[in-house]
CHARMM-style PDB file with segment names, atoms N, HN, CA, C and O in Angstrom:
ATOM      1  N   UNK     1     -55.510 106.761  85.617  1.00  0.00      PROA
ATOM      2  CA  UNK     1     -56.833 106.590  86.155  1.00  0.00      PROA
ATOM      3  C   UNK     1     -57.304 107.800  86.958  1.00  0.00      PROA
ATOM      4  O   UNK     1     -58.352 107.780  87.604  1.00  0.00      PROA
ATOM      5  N   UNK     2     -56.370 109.009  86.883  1.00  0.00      PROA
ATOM      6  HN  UNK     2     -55.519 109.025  86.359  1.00  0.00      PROA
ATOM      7  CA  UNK     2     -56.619 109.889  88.001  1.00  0.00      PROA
ATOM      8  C   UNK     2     -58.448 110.633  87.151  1.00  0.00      PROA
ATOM      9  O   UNK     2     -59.544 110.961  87.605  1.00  0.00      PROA
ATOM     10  N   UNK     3     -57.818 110.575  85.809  1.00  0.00      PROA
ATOM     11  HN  UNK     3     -56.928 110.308  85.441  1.00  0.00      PROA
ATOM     12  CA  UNK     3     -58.606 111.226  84.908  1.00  0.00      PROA
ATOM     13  C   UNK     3     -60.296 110.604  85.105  1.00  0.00      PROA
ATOM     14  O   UNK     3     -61.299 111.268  84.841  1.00  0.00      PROA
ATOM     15  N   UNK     4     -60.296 109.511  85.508  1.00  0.00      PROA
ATOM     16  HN  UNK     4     -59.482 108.971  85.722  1.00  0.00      PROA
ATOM     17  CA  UNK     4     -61.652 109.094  85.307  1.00  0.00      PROA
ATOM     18  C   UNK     4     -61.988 109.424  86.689  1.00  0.00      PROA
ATOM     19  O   UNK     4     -62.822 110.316  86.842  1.00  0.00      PROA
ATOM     20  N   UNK     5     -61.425 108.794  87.857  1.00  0.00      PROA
ATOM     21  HN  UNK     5     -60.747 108.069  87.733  1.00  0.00      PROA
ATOM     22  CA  UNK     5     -61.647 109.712  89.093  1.00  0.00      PROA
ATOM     23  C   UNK     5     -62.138 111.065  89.342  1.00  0.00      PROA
ATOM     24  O   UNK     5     -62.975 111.249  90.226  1.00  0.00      PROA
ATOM     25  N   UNK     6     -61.776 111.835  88.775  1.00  0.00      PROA
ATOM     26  HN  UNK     6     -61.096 111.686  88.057  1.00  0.00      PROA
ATOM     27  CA  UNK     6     -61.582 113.484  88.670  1.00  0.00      PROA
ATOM     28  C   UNK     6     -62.915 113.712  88.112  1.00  0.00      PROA
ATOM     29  O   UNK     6     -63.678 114.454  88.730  1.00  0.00      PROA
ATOM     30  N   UNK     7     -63.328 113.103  86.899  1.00  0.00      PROA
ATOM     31  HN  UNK     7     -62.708 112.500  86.397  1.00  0.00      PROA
ATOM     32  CA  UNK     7     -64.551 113.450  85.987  1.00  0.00      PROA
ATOM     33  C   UNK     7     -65.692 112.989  86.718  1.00  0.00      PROA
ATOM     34  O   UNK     7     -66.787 113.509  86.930  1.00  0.00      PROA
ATOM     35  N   UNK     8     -64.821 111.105  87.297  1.00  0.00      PROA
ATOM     36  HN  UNK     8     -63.931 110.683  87.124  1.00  0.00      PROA
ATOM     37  CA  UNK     8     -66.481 110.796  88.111  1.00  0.00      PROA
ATOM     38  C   UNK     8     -67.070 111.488  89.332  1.00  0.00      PROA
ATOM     39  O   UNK     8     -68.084 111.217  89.974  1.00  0.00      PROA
ATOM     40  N   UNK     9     -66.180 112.440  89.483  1.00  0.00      PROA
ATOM     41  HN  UNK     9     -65.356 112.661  88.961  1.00  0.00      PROA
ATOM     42  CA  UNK     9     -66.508 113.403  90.473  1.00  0.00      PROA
ATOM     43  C   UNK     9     -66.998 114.636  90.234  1.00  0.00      PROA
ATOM     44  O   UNK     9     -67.679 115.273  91.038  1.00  0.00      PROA
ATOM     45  N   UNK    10     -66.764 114.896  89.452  1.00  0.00      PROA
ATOM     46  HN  UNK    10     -66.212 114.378  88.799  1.00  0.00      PROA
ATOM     47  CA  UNK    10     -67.462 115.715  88.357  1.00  0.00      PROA
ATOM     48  C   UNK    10     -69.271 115.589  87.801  1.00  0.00      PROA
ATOM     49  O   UNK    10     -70.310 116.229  87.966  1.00  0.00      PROA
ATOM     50  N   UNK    11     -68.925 114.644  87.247  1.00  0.00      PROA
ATOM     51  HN  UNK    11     -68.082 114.124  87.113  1.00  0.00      PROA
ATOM     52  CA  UNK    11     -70.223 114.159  86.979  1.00  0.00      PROA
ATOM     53  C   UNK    11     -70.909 113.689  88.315  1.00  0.00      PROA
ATOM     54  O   UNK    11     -71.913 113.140  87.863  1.00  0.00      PROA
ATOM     55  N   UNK    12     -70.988 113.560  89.753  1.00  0.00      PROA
ATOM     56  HN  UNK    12     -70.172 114.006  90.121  1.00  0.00      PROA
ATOM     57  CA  UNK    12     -71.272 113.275  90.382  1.00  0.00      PROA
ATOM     58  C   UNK    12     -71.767 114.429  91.208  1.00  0.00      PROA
ATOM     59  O   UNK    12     -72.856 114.463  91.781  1.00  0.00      PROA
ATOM     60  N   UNK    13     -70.802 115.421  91.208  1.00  0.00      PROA
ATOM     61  HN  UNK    13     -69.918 115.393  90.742  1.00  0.00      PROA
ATOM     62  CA  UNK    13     -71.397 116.640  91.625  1.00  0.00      PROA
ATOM     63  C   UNK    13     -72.431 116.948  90.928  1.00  0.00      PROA
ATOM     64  O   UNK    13     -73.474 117.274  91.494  1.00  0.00      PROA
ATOM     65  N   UNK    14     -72.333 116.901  89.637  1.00  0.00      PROA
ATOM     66  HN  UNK    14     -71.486 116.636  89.177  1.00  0.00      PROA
ATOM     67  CA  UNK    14     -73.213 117.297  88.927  1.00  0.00      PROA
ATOM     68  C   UNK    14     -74.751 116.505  88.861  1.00  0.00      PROA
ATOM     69  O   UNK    14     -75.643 116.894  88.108  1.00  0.00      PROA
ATOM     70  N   UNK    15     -74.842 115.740  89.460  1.00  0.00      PROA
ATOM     71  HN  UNK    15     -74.116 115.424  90.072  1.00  0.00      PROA
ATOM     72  CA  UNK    15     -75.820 114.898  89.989  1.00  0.00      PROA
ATOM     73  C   UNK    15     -76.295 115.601  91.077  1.00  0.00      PROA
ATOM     74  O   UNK    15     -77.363 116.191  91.242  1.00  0.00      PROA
ATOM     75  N   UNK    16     -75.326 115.447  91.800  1.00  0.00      PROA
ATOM     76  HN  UNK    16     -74.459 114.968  91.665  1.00  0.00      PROA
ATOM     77  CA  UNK    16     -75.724 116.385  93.430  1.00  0.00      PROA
ATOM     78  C   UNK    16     -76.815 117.752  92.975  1.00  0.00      PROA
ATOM     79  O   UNK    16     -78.010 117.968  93.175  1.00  0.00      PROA
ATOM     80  N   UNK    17     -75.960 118.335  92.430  1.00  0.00      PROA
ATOM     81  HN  UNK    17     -74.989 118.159  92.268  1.00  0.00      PROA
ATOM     82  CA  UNK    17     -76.226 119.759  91.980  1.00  0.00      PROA
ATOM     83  C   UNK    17     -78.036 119.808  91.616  1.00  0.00      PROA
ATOM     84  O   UNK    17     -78.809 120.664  92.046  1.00  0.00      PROA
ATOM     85  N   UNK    18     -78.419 118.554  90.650  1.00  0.00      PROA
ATOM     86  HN  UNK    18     -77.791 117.860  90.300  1.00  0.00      PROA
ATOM     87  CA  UNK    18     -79.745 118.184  90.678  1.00  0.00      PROA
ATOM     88  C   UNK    18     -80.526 118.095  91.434  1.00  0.00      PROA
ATOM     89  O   UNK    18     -81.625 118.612  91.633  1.00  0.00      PROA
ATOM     90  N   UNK    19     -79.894 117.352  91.918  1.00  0.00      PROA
ATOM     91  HN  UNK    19     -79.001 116.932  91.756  1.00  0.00      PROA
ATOM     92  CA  UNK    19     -81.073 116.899  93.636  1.00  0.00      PROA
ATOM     93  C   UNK    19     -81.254 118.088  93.894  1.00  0.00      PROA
ATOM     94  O   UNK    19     -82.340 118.555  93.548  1.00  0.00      PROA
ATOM     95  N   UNK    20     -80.251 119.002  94.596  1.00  0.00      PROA
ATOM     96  HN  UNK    20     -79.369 118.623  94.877  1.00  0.00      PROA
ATOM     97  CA  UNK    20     -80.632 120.096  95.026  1.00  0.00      PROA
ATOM     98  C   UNK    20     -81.447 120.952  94.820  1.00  0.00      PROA
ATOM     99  O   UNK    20     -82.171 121.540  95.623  1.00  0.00      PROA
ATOM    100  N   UNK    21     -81.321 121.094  93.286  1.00  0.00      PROA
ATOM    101  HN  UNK    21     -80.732 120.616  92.634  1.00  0.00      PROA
ATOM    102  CA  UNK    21     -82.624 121.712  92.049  1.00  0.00      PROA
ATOM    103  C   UNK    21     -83.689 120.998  93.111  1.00  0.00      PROA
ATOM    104  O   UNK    21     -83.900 121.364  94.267  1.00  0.00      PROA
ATOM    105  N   UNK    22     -84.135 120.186  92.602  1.00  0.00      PROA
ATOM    106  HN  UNK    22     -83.963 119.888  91.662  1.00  0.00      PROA
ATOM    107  CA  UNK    22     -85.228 119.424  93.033  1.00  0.00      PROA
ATOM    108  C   UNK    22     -85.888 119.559  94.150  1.00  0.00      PROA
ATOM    109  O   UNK    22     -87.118 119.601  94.179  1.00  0.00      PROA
ATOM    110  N   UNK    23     -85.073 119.648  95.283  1.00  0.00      PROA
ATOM    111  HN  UNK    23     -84.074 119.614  95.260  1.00  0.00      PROA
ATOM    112  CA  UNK    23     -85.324 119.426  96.339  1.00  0.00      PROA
ATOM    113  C   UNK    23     -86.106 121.320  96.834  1.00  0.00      PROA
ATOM    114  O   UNK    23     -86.982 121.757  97.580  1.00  0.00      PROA
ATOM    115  N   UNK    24     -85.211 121.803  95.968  1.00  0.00      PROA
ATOM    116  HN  UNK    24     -84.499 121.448  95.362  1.00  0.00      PROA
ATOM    117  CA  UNK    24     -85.575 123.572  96.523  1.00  0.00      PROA
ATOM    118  C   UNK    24     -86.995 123.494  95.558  1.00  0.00      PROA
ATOM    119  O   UNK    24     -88.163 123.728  95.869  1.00  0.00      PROA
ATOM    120  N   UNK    25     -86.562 123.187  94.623  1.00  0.00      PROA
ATOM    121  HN  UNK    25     -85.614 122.997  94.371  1.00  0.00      PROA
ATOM    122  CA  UNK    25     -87.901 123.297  94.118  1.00  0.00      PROA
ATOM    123  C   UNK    25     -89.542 122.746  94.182  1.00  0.00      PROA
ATOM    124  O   UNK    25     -90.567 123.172  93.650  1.00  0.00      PROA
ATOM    125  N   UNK    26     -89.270 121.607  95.086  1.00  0.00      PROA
ATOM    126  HN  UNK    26     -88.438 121.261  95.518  1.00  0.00      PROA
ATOM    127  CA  UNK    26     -90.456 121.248  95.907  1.00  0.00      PROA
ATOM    128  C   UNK    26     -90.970 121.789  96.917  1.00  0.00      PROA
ATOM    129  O   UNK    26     -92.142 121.828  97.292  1.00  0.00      PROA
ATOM    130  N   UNK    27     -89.609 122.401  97.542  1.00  0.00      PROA
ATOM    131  HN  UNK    27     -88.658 122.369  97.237  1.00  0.00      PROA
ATOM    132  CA  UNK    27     -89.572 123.261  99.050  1.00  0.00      PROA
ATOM    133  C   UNK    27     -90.917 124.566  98.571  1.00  0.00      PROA
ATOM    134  O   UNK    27     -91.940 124.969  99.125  1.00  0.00      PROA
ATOM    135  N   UNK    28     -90.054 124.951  96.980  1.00  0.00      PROA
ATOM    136  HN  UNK    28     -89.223 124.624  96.530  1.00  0.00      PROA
ATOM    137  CA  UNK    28     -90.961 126.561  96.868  1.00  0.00      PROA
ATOM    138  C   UNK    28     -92.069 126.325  96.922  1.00  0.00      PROA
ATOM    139  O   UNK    28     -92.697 127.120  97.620  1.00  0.00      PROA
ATOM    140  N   UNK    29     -92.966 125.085  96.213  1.00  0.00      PROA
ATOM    141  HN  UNK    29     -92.455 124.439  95.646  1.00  0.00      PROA
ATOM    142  CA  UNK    29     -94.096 124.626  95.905  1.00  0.00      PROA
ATOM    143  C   UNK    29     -94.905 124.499  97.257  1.00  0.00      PROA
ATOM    144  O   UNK    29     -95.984 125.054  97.466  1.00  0.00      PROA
ATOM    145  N   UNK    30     -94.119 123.556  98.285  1.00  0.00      PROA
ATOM    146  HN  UNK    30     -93.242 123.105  98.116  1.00  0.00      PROA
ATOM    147  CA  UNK    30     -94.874 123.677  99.179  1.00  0.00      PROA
ATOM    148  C   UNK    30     -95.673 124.601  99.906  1.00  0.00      PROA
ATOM    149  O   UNK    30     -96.819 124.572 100.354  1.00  0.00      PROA
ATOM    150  N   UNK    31     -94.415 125.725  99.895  1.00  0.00      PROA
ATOM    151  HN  UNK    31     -93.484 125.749  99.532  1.00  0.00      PROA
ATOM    152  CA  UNK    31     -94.686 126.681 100.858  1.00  0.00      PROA
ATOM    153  C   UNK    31     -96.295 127.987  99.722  1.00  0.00      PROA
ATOM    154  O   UNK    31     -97.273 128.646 100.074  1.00  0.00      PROA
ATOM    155  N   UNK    32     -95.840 127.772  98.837  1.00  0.00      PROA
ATOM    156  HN  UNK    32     -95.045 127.237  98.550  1.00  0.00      PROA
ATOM    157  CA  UNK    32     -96.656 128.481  97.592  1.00  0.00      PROA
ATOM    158  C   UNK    32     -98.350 127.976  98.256  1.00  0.00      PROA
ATOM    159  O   UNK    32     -99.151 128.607  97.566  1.00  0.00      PROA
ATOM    160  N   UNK    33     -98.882 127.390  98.960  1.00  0.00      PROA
ATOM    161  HN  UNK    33     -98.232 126.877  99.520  1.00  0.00      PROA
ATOM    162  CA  UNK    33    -100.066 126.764  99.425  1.00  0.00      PROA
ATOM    163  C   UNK    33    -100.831 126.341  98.704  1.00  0.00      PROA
ATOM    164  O   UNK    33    -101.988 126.556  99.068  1.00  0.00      PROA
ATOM    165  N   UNK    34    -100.684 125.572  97.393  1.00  0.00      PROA
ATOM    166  HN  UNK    34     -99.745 125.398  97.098  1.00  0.00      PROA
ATOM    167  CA  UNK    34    -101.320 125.060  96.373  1.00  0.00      PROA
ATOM    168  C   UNK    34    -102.339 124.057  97.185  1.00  0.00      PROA
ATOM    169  O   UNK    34    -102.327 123.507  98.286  1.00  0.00      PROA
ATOM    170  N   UNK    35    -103.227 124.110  96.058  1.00  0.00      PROA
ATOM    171  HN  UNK    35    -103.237 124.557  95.163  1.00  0.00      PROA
ATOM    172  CA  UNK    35    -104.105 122.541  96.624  1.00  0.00      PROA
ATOM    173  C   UNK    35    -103.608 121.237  96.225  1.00  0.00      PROA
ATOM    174  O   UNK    35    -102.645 121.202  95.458  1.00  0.00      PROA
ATOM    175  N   UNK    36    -104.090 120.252  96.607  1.00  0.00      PROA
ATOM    176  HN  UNK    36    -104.872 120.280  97.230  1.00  0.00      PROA
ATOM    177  CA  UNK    36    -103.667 119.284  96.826  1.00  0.00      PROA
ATOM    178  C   UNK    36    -103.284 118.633  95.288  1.00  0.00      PROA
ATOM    179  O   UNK    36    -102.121 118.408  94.953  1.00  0.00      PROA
ATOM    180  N   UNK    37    -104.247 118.421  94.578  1.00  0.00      PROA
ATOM    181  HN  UNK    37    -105.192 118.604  94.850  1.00  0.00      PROA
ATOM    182  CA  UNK    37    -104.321 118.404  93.473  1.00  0.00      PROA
ATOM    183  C   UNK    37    -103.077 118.713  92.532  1.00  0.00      PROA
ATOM    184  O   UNK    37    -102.532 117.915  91.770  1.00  0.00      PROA
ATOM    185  N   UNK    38    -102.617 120.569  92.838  1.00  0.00      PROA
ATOM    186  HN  UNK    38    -103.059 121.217  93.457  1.00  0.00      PROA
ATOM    187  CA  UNK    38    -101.714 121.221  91.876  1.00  0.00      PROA
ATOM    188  C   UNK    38    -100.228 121.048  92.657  1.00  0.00      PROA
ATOM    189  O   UNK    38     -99.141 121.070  92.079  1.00  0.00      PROA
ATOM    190  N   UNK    39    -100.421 120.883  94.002  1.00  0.00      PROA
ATOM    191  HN  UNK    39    -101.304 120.865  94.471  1.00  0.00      PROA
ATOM    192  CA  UNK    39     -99.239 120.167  94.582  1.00  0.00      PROA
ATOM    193  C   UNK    39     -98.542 119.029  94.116  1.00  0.00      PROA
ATOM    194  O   UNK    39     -97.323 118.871  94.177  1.00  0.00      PROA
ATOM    195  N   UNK    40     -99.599 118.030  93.521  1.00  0.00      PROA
ATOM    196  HN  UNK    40    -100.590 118.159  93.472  1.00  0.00      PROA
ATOM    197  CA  UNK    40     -99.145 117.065  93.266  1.00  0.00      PROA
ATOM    198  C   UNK    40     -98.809 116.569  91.875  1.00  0.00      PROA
ATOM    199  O   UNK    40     -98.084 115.641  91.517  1.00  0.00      PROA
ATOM    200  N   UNK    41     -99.522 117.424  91.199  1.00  0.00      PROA
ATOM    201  HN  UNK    41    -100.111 118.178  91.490  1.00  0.00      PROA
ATOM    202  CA  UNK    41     -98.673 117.894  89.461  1.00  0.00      PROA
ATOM    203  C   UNK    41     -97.501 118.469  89.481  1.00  0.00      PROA
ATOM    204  O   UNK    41     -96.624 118.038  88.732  1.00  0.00      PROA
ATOM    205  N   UNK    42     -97.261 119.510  90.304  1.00  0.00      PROA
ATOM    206  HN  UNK    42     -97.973 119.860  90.912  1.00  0.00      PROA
ATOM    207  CA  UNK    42     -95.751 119.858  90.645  1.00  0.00      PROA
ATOM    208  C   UNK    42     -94.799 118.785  90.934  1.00  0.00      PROA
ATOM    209  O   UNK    42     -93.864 118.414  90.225  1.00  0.00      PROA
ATOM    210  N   UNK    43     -95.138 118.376  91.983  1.00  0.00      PROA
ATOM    211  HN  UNK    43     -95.897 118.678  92.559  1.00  0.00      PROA
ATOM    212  CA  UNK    43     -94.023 117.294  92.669  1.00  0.00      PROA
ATOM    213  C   UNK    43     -93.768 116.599  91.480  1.00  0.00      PROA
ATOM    214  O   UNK    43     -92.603 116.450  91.111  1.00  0.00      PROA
ATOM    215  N   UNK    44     -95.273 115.888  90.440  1.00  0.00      PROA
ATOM    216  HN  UNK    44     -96.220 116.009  90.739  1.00  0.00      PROA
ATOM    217  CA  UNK    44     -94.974 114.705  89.547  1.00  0.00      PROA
ATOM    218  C   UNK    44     -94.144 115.674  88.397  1.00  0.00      PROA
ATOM    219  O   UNK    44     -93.319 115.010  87.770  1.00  0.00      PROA
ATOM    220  N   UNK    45     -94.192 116.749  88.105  1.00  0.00      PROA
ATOM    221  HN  UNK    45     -94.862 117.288  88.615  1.00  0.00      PROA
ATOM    222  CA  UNK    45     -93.296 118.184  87.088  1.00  0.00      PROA
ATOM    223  C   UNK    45     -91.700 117.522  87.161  1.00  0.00      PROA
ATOM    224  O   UNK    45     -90.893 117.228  86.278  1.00  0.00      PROA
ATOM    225  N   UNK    46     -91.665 117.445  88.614  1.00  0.00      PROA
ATOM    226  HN  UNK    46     -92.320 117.685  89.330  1.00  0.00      PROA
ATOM    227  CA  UNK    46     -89.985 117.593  89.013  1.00  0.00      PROA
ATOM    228  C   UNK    46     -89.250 115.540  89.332  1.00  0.00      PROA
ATOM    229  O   UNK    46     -88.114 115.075  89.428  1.00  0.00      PROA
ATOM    230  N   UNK    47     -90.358 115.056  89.376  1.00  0.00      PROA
ATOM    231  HN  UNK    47     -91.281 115.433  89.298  1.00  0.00      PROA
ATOM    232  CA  UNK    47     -89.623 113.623  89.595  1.00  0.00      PROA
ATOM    233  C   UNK    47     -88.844 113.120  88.142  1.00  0.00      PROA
ATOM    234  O   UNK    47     -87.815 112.538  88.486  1.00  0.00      PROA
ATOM    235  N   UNK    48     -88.913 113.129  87.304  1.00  0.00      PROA
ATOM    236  HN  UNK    48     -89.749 113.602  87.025  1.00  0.00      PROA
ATOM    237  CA  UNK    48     -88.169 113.279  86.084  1.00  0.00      PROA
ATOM    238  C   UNK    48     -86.725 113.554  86.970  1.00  0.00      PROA
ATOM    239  O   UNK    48     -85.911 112.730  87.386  1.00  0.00      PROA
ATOM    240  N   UNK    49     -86.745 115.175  87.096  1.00  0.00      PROA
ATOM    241  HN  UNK    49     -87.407 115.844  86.758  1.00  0.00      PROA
ATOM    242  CA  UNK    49     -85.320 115.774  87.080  1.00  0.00      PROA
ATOM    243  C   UNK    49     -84.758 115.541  88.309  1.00  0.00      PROA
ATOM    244  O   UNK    49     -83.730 116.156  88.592  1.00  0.00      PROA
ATOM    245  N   UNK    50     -85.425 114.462  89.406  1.00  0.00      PROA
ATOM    246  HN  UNK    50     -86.260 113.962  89.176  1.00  0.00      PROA
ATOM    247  CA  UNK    50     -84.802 113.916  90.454  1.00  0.00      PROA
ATOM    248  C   UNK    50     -83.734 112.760  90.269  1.00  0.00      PROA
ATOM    249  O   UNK    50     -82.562 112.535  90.569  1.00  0.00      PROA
ATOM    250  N   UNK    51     -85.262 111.883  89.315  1.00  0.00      PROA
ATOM    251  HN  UNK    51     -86.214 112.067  89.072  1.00  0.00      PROA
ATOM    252  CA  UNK    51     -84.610 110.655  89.040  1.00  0.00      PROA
ATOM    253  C   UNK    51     -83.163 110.892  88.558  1.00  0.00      PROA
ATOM    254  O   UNK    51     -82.121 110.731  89.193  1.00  0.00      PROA
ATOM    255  N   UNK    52     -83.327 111.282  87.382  1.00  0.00      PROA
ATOM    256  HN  UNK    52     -84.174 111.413  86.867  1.00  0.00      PROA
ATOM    257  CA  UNK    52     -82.595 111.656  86.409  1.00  0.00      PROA
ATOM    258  C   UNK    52     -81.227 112.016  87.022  1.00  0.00      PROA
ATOM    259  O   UNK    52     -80.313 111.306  86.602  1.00  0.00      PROA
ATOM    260  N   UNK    53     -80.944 112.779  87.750  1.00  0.00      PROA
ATOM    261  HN  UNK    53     -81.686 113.356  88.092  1.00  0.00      PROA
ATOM    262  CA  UNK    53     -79.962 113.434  88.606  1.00  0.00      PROA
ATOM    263  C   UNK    53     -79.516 112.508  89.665  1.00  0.00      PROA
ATOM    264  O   UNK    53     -78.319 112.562  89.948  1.00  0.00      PROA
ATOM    265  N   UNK    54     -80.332 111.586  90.363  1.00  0.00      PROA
ATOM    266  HN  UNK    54     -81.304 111.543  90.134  1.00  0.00      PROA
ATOM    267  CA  UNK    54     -79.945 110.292  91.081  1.00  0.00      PROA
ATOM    268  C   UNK    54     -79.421 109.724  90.107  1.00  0.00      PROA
ATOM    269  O   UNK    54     -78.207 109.707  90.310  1.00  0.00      PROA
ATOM    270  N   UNK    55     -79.675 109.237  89.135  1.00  0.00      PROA
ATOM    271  HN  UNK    55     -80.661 109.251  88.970  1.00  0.00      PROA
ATOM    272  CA  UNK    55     -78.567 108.056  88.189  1.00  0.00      PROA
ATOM    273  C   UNK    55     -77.529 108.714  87.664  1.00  0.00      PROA
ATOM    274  O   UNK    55     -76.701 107.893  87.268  1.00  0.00      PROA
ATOM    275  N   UNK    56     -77.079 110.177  87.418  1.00  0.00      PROA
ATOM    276  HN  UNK    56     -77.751 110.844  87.740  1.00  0.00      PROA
ATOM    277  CA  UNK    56     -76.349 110.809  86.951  1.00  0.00      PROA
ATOM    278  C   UNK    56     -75.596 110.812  88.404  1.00  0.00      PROA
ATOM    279  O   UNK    56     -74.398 110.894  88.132  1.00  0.00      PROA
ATOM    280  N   UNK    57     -75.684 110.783  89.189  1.00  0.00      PROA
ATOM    281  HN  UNK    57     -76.657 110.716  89.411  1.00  0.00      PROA
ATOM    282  CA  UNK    57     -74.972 111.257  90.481  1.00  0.00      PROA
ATOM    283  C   UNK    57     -74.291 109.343  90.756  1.00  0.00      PROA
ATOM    284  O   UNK    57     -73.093 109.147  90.958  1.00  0.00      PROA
ATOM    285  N   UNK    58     -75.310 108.189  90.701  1.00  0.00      PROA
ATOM    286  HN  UNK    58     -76.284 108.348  90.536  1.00  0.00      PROA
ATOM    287  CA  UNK    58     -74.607 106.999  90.771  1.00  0.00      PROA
ATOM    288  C   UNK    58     -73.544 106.549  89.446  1.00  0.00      PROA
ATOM    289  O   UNK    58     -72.701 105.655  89.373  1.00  0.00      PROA
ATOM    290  N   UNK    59     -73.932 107.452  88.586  1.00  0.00      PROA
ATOM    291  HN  UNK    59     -74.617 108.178  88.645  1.00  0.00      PROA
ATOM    292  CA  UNK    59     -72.816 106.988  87.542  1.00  0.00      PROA
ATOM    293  C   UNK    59     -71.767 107.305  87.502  1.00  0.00      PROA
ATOM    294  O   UNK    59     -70.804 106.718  87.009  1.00  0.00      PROA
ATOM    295  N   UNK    60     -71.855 108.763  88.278  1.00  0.00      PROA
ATOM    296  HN  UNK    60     -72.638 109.239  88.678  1.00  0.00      PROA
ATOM    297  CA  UNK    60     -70.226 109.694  88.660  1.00  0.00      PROA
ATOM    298  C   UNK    60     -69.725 108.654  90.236  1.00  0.00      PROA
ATOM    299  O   UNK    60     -68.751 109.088  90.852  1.00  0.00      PROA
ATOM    300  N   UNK    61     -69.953 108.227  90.416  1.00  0.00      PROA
ATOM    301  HN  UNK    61     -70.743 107.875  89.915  1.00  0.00      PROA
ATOM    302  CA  UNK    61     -69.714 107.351  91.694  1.00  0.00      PROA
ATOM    303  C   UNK    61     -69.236 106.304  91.314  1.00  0.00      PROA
ATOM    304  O   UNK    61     -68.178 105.884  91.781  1.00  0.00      PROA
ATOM    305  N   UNK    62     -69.789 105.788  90.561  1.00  0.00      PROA
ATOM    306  HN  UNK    62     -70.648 106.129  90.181  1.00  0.00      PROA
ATOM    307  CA  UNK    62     -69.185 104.298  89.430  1.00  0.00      PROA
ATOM    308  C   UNK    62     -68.012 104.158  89.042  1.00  0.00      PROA
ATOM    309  O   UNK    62     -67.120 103.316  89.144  1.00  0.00      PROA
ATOM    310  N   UNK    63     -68.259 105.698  88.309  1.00  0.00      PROA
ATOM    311  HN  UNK    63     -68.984 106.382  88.227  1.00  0.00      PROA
ATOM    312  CA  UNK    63     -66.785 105.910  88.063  1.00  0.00      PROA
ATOM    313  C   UNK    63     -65.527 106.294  88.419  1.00  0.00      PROA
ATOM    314  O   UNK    63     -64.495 106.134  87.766  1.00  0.00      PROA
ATOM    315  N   UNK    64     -65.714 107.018  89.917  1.00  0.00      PROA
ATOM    316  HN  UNK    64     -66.552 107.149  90.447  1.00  0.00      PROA
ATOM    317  CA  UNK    64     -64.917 106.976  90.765  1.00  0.00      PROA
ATOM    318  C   UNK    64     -64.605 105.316  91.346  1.00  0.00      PROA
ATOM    319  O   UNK    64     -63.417 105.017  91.463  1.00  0.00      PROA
ATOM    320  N   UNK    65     -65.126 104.791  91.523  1.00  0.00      PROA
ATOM    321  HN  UNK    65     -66.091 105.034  91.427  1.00  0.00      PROA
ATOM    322  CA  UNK    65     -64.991 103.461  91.900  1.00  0.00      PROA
ATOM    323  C   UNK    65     -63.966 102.685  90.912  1.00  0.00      PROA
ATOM    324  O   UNK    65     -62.843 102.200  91.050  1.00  0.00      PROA
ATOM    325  N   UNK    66     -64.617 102.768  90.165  1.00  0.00      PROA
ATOM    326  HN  UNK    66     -65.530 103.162  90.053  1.00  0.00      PROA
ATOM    327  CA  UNK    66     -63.831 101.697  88.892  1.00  0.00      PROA
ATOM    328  C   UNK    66     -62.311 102.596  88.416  1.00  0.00      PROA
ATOM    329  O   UNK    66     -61.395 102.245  87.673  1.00  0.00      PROA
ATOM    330  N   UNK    67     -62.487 103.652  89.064  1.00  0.00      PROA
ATOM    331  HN  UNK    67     -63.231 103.938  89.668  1.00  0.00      PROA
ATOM    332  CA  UNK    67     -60.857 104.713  88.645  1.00  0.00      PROA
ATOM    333  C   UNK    67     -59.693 104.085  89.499  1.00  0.00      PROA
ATOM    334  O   UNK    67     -58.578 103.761  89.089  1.00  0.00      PROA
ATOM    335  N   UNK    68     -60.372 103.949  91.224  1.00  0.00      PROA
ATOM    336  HN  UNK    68     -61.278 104.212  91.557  1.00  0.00      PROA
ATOM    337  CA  UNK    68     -60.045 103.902  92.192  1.00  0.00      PROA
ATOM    338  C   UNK    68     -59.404 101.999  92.251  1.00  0.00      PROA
ATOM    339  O   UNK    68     -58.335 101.633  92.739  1.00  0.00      PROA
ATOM    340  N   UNK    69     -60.522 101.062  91.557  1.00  0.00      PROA
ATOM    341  HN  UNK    69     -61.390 101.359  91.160  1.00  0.00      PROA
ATOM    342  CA  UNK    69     -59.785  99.697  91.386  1.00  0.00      PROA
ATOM    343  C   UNK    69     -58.561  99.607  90.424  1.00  0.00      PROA
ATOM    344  O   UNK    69     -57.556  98.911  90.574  1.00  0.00      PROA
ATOM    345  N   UNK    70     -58.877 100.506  89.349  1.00  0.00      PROA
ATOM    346  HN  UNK    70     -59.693 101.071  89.228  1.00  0.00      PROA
ATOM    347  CA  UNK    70     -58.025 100.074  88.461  1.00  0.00      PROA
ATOM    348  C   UNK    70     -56.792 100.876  88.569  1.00  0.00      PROA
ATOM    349  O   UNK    70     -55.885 100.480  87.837  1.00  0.00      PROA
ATOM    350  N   UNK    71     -56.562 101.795  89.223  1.00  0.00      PROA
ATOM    351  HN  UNK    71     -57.299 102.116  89.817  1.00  0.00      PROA
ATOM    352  CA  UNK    71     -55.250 102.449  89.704  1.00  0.00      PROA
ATOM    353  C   UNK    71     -55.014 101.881  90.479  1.00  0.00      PROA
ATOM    354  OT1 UNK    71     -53.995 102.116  91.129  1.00  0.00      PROA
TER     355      UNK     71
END
């Protein structure tokens, strides 16, 4: 079970790693002084690759979990 542990951590970083995307990449937008309008096509650009990276990040967690019962 170490193996599924190891990966769901893996894949969990790799979730992380998203957010982070995300998160810098709203940061740039902000500071860029867009109007309100093109601010908010951006933000809606990047919620996709938030979400997306939140369920990828709870699934590497899952699977640390379920490594962790069944060992």
């Amino acid at each position: 079970m170490d193996i599924l542990i190891w990966s769901g951590a893996a894949v969990s970083l790799l979730g992380l790693c998203g957010l982070v995307y995300s998160i810098v990449r709203v940061a740039r937008v902000r500071k860029a002084g867009l109007s309100d309008d093109e601010l908010r096509a951006a933000v809606q650009a990047v919620m996709p690759i938030n979400l997306g990276s939140l369920f990828v990040s709870v699934l590497g967690l899952m699977m640390v979990i379920l490594g962790i019962f069944l060992g």
